[in-house]
DOKEFI-358274 format. One record per residue (C-alpha): residue number from 0; residue in three letters; x, y, z. Coordinates in steps of 0.25 Angstrom, whole numbers. Layout:
N
{atom NUM 'ALA' {X Y Z}}
...
END
This chain:
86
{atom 0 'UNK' {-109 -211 -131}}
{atom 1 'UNK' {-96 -213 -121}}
{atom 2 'UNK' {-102 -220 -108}}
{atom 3 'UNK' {-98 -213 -96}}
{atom 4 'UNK' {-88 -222 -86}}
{atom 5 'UNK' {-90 -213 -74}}
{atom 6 'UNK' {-96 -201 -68}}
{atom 7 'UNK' {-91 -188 -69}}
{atom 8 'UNK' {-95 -172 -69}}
{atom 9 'UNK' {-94 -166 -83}}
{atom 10 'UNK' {-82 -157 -83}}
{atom 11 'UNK' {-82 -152 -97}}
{atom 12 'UNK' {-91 -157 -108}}
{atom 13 'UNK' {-96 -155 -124}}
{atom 14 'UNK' {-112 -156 -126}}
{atom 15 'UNK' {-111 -168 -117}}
{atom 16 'UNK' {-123 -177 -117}}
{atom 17 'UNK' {-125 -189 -109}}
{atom 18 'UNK' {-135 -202 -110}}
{atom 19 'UNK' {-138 -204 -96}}
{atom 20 'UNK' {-148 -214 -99}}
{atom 21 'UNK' {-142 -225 -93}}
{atom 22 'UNK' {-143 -219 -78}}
{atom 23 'UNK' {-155 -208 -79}}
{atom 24 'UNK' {-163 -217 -91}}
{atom 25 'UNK' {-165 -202 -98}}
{atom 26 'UNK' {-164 -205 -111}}
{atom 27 'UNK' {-159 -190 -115}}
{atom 28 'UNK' {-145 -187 -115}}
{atom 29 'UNK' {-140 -176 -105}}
{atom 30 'UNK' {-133 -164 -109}}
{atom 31 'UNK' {-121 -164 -98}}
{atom 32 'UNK' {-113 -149 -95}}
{atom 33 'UNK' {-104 -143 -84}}
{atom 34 'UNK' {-117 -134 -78}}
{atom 35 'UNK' {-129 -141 -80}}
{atom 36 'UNK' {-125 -158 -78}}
{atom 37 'UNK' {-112 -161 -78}}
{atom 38 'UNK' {-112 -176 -72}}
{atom 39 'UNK' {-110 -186 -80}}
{atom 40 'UNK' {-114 -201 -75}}
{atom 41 'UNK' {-107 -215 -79}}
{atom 42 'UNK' {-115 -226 -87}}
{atom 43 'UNK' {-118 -213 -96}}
{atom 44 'UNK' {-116 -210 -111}}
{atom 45 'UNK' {-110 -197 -117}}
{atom 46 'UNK' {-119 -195 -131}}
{atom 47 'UNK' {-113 -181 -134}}
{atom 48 'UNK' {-104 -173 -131}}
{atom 49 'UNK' {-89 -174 -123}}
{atom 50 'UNK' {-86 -171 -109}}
{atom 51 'UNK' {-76 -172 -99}}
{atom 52 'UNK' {-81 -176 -83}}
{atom 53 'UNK' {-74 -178 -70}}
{atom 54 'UNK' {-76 -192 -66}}
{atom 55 'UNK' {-84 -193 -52}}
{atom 56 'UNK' {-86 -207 -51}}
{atom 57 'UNK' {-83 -221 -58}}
{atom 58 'UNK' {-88 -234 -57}}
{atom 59 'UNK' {-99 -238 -44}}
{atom 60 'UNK' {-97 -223 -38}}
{atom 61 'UNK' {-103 -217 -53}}
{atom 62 'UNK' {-118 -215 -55}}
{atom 63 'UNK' {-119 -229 -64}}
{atom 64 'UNK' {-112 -237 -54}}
{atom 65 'UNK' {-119 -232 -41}}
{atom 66 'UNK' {-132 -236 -50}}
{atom 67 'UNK' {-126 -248 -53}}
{atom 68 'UNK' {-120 -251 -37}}
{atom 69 'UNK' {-137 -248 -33}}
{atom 70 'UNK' {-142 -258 -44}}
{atom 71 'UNK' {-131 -269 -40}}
{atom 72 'UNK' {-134 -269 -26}}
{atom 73 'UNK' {-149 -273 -25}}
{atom 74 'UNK' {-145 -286 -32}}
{atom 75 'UNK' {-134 -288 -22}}
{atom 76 'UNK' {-142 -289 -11}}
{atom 77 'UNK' {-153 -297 -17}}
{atom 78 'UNK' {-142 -309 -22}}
{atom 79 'UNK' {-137 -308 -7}}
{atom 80 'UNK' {-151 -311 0}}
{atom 81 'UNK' {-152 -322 -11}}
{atom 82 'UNK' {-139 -329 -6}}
{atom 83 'UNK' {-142 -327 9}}
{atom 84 'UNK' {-157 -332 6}}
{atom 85 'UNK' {-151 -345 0}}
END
């Protein structure tokens, strides 16, 4: 499976199914088409199919990195009130 670099809106797609696992924890792979789900999330992996999307957003603006930006910032703040305390 081909990891998705960014997030984008399915514009044309082939029996498209995605493993979006590492963002939902679903184990089950999700059929994606132009009327019913056509978003499609970075950080996840195509298992069938092919599809082409209109990229919506890359890097700490995508789904993953926003996650990512939220998990960061908690540790931040907590190495910052360590260093004031010392």
């Amino acid at each position: 499976g081909d990891l998705l670099p960014a997030d984008g809106v399915l514009i044309q797609g082939n029996d498209l199914k995605i493993d979006e696992s590492s963002l939902t924890g679903e184990s089950d792979h999700v059929k994606k088409s132009l009327d019913r789900d056509p978003m499609l999330l970075s950080g996840t992996h195509v298992m069938e199919g092919s599809g082409r999307m209109v990229v919506t957003a890359v890097g700490v603006n995508s789904q993953t990195g926003i996650i990512f930006t939220l998990l960061g910032a908690g540790g931040d703040d907590e190495e910052k009130e360590k260093e004031k305390e010392k």
